[in-house]
C-alpha positions in Angstrom: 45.1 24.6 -75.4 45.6 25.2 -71.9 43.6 27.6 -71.6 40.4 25.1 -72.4 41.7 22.6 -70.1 41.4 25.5 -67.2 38.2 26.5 -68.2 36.9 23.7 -68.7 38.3 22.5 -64.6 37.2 26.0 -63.7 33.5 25.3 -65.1 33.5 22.0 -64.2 34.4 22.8 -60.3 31.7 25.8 -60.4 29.1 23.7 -61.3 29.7 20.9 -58.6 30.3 23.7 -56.0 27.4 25.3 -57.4 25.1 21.5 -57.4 26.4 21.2 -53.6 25.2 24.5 -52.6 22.1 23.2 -53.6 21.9 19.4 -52.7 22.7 21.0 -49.1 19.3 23.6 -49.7 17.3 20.7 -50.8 18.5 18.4 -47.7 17.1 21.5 -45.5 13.7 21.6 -47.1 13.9 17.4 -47.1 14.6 17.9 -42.9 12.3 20.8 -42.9 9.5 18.0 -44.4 10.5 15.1 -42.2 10.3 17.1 -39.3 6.6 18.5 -40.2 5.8 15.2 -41.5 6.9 13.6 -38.2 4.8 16.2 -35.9 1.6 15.2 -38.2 2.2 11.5 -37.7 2.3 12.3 -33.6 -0.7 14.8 -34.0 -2.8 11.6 -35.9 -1.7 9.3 -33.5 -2.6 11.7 -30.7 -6.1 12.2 -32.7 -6.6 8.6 -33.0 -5.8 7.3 -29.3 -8.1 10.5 -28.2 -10.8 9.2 -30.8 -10.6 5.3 -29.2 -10.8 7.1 -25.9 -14.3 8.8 -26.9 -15.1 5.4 -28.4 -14.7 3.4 -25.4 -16.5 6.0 -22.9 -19.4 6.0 -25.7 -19.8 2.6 -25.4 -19.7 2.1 -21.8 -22.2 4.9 -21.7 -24.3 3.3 -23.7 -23.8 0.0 -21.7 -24.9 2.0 -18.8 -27.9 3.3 -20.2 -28.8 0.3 -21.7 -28.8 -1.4 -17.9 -30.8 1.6 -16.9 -33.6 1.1 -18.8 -33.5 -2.7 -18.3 -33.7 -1.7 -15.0 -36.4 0.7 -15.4 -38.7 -1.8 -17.6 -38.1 -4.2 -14.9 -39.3 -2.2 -11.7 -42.1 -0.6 -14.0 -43.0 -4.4 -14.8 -43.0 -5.4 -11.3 -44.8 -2.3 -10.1 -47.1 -3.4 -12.8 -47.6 -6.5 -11.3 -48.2 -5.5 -7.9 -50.7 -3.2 -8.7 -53.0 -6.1 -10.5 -52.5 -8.5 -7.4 -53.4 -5.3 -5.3 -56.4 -4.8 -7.3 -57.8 -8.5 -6.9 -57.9 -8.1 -3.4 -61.2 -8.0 -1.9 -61.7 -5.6 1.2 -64.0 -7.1 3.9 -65.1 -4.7 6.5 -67.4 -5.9 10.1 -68.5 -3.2 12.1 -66.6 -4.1 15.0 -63.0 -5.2 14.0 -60.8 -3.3 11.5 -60.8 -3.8 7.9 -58.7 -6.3 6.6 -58.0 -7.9 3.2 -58.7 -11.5 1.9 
């Protein structure tokens, strides 16, 4: 009878031994996964502050270019202009002074 109480505390001791050997294999994995989850969570964070970056210089580039061609429109309007009040102009010419416009 003593004998099955032994092997039974024998048994029962190899099998926790045994389950702590691998809880402590399964904690490493579990560290292992933190750790690479934790480096993708910096690398998305990275990816997304660098993406807000681009976002930001996009739209100020487009703010810029969008001035530009304001600007553009604007001188080509006034050029525009200038050129029709050029063209009404009439040029009067005497034979002895210079020409000059009216």
């Amino acid at each position: 009878m003593h004998y099955w109480a032994l092997f039974t505390a024998v048994v029962v001791f190899g099998v926790k031994y045994y389950t702590s050997l691998e809880m402590r294999k399964l904690e490493k994995r579990l560290n292992t996964v933190k750790d690479d989850l934790h480096l993708a969570k910096e690398k998305h964070q990275q990816a997304q502050e660098r993406l807000d970056t681009v976002q930001s210089e996009e739209e100020l580039a487009q703010e810029r270019i969008r001035c530009m061609k304001e600007t553009i429109e604007d001188i080509q309007l006034r050029m525009t202009a200038k050129d029709e009040s050029d063209s009404d102009e009439v040029l009067v010419t005497d034979s002895t002074s210079s020409p000059r416009t009216m």
